[in-house]
N, C-alpha and C positions, 0 to 999 in steps of 0.2 A: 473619375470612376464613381458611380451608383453607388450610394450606402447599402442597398442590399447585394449588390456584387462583393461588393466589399467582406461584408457576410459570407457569402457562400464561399468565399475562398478563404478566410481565417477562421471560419468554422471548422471548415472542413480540415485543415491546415493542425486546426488543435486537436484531432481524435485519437492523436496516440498518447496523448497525456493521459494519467491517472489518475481519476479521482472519487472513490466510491466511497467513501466513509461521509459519515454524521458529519452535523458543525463543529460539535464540542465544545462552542462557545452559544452565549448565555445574556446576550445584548436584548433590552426588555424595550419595547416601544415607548416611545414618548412623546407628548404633543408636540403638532410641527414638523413631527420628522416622519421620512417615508420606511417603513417596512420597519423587521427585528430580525434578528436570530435565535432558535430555538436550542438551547442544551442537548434536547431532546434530538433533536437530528434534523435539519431540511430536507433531507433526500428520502423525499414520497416515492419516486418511482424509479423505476431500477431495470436494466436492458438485460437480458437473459444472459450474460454472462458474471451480472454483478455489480455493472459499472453503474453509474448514478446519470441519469438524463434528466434531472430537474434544475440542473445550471446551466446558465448563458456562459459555455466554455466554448474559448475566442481567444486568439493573442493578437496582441496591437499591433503586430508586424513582422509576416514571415519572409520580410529579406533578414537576410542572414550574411553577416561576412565569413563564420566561420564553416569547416568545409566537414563536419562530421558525418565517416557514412554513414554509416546506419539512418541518418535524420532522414525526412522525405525531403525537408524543409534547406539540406545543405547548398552552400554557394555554388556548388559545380550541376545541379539539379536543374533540368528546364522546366520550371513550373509557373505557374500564371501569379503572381507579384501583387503585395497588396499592403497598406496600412492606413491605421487609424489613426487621423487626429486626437488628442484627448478629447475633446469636446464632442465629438462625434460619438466614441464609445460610450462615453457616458449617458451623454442622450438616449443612445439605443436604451443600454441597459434599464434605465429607470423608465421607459414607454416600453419597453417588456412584464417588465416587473407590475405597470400599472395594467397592462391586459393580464395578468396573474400566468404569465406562459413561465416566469422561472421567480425564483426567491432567491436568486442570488448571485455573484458573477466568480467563474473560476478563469482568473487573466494569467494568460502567459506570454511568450512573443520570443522571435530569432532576435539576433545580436542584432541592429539593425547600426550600422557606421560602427558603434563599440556599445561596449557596455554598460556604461557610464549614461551616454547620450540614451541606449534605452530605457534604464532604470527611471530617471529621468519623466520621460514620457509615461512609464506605468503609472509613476505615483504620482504624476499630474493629473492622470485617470481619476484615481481613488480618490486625489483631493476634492477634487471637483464633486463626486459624488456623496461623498460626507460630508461637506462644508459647503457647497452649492444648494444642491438637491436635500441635503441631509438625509442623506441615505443609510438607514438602519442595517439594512439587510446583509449574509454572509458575502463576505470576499477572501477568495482563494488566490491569493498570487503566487508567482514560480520567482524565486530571483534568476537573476541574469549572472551566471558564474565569469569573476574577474571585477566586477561594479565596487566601485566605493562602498565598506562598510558604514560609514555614512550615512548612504541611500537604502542600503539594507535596513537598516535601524528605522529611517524615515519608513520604509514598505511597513515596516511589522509595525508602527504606531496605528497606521490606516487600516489596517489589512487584519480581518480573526487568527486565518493560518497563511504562514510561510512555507515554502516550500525550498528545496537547492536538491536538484538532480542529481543523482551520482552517474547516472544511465549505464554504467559499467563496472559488474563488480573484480575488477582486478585494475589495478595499475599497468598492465601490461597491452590492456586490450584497450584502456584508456587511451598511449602513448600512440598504440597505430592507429585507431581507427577516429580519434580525438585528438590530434594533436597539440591544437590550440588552447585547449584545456588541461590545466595542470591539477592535479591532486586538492593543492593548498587554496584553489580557486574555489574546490567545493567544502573542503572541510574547514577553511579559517571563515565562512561566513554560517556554518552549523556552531562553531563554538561559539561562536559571537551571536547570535541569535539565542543561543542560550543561555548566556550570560544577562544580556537585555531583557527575556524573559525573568529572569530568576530576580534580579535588581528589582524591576516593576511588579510582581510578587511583595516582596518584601515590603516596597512602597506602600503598596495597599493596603498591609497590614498596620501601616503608621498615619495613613490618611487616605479618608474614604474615598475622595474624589480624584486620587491617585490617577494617573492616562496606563490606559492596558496598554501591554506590548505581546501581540500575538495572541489571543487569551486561547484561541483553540490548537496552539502550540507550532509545530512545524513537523514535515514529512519529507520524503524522500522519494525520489522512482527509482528501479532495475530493469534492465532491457534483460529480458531471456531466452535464451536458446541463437543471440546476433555471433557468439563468440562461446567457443568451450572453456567454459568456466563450470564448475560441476556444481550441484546444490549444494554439497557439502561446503565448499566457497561461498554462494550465496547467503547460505544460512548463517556460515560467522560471520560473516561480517555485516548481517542486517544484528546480530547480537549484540555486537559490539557499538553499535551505532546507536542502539536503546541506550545500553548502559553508557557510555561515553557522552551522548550529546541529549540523551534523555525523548526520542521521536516517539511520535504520539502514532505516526505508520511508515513502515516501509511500503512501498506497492509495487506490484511484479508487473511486468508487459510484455506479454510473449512476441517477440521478435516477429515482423512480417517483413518479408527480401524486398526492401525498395533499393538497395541500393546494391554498388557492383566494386567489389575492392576483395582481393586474393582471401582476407582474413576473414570474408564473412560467407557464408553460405551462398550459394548460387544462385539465382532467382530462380531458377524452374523447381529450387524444391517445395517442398511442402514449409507453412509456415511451422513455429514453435507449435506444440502440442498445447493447446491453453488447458491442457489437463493436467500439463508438468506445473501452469502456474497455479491452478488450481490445489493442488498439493504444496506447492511452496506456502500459496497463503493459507493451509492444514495449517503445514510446518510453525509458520508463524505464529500464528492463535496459540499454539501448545508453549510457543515459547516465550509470552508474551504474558498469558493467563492460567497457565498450568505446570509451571516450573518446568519444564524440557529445557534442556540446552542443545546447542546445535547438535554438538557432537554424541547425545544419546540419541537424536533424529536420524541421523549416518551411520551410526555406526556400524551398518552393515555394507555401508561402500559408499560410494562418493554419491551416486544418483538416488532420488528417491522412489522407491516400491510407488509403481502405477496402477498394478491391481487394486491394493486395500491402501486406507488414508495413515496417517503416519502412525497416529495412535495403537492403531488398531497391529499396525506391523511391528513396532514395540512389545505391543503386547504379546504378539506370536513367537519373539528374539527371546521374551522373559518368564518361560512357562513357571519355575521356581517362586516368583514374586504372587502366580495366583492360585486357588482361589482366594479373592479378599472375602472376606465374613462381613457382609453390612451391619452388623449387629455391635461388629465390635471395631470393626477399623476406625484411621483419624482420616481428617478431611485431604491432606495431603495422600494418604494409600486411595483413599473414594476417587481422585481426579487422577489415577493409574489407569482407572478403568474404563475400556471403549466403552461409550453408552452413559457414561455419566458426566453430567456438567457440575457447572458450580451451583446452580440452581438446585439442582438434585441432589448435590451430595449433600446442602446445604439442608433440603427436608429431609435426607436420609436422617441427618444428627437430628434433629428436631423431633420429628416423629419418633425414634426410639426410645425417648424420656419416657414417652407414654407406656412402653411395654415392647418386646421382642417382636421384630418385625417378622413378617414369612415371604417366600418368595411372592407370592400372588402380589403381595403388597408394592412392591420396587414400582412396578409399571404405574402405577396410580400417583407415583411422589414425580413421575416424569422423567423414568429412568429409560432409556432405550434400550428396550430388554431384548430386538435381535440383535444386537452387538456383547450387550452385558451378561447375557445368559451364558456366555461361554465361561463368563472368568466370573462374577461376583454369585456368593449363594448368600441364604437367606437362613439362619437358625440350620448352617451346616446343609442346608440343601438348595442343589442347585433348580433354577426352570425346568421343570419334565425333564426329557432325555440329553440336553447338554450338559457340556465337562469342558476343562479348558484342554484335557489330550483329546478331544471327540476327535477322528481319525480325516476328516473332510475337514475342518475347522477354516481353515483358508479357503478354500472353497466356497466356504456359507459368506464370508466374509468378505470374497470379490466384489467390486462396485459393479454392478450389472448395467454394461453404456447400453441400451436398448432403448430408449426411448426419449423425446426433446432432444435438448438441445448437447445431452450427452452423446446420442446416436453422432455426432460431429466430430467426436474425439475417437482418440486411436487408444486402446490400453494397453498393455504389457508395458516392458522396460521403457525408461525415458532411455530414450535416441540423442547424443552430442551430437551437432553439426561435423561433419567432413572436416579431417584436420587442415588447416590453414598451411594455406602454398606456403605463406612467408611465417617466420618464425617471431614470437612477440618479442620486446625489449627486456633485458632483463632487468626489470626494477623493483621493489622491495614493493611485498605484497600490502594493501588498505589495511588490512587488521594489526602488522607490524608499526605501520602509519599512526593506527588509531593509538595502539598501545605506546607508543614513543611517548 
């Protein structure tokens, strides 16, 4: 087979993976070697939904022994077969990189014979291209869940971030529609990657020329809307997987019907609403950079409010908590409020050393005052005619789909999938797992 057939089919093969965040890692060029990584972020360009298109994202091989539905990529799928040599991928990628089309490679790949045998071949990949080529630039790899810790450990020596899919938030939706993947597959190489991280940290600190492991850390994916698991599920247990194993992102991926099994949605419906994930990844940011915990995100029901963004629906649940006074609140009460970031609550405190602010002033520190004008006032006074009881309040506060790429999305309530012909297994929920 043609290296760029080869391409066109584990291109194509990779587009359900996730990958839209910065490097976070901070590899400076050096003579002799090809390319870097910027701290600052590689990902110049960005597709209208968020995701990141400046990586050569491609997996070495999407034969697959294993038969998960939901994959496009599963053993029982008739799909057109494909893999890469190491030597080949890495060739591409570095005569990519020299036409300046990508700054970096995000590698993933099917089970191809087992796990072991592929892991194997990825980081035969990477070697090659650091130690070959000497190649500087970002590398995103996915481990292979079930491989030798071992070869994990060897991935994150080569590789800026690591990845291990959970693709299912429940153990239960796991068992039917993943069989072959067990829980301890994905979580015993999250701890162990954290662990390796945190060791080679340490090292660093004891000597300079210490070898990184991982330095832009490791991530996670969620499939949404494949199986009725509700946000409120979703959201604990991407919490718990910050705190437990310490991720630098979880990423959502609204579920599209390629596949046909009792548990999952029917192909002739519509896919996931990428407006439910668009609000998960709300959810997330609050809960990640703004103290939310899941359960003040839900707590008005298991799904999340598709009208207005989490914040904003918080705010509406806790009329008691406003108005905040910018004059006098702490940084913690400032990031309660729709409309302000860290950035702005940050010049809010700044600026009021100099003297009592007034409302005119908010907008100018980069406060987002149609949001903020309902709840934060200013020397006791709010924006012109809002209040946080203003009688429309929700109303002004609807996300208005009309226009791009929001005209696409559905609003009102987030919609579960059709309940499932067959009934899940009953096994002890991720979050009891994590907390064990």
């Amino acid at each position: 087979m043609e290296l760029m057939e080869k391409l066109g089919i584990l291109g194509d093969a990779a587009k359900f993976d996730a990958s839209c965040a910065s490097s976070g890692s901070g590899r400076a060029g050096k003579p002799g070697q090809l390319g870097n990584a910027f701290s600052a972020g590689i990902c110049h360009t960005w597709g209208a939904d968020g995701r990141c298109i400046c990586l050569l994202k491609v997996l070495q091989s999407n034969v697959c022994v294993y038969d998960c539905q939901y994959c496009q990529n599963r053993a029982s799928n008739d799909v057109p077969r494909a893999a890469f040599k190491p030597e080949e991928l890495a060739e591409l990628t570095v005569q990519f990189y020299r036409r300046n089309y990508i700054e970096g490679l995000f590698l993933s790949s099917g089970v191809h014979k087992n796990p072991d045998y592929t892991m194997e071949r990825m980081i035969r990949t990477m070697r090659i291209l650091r130690e070959q080529h000497k190649f500087g630039g970002y590398i995103h790899v996915k481990t292979i869940p079930g491989a030798d810790m071992r070869l994990v450990n060897e991935a994150g020596m080569l590789a800026d971030r690591v990845s291990v899919n959970i693709e299912l938030p429940s153990a239960g939706s796991l068992a039917l529609l993943a069989p072959e993947k067990k829980p301890d597959m994905i979580f015993s190489p999250m701890k162990g990657i954290e662990t390796a991280r945190k060791m080679a940290l340490e090292d660093g600190k004891k000597h300079r020329n210490a070898p990184l492991f991982a330095p832009a850390g490791q991530s996670t994916q969620m499939i949404v809307g494949a199986t009725r698991d509700t946000d409120r599920t979703i959201l604990r247990l991407s919490g718990g997987l910050y705190k437990k194993f310490n991720l630098k992102r979880v990423y959502f991926s609204a579920y599209i019907p390629i596949g046909v099994h009792p548990a999952l949605p029917p192909r002739e419906t519509a896919s996931a609403p990428l407006w439910r994930e668009h609000r998960l990844y709300q959810s997330d940011w609050l809960m990640r950079f703004y103290s939310f915990t899941a359960d003040e995100i839900t707590e008005n029901g298991e799904l999340l409010d598709m009208d207005v963004d989490p914040k904003c629906a918080w705010a509406l649940r806790h009329p008691e908590f406003f108005p905040v006074e910018a004059n006098h609140a702490d940084r913690e009460e400032l990031l309660r409020v729709p409309g302000v970031g860290m950035i702005s609550a940050d010049r809010i405190i700044e600026a009021r050393r100099f003297g009592p602010l007034r409302p005119e002033n908010l907008r100018k520190l980069g406060v987002v005052m149609k949001r903020a004008r309902f709840f934060l006032t200013a020397g006791g006074k709010y924006e012109g005619e809002s209040r946080h009881d203003h009688p429309f309040i929700r109303e002004l506060l609807t996300d208005k789909l009309d226009n791009g790429q929001l005209s696409l999305f559905t609003g009102g309530a987030a919609a579960l999938p059709a309940a499932p012909a067959v009934a899940l297994p009953e096994t002890p929920s991720f979050l009891k797992m994590l907390n064990a």
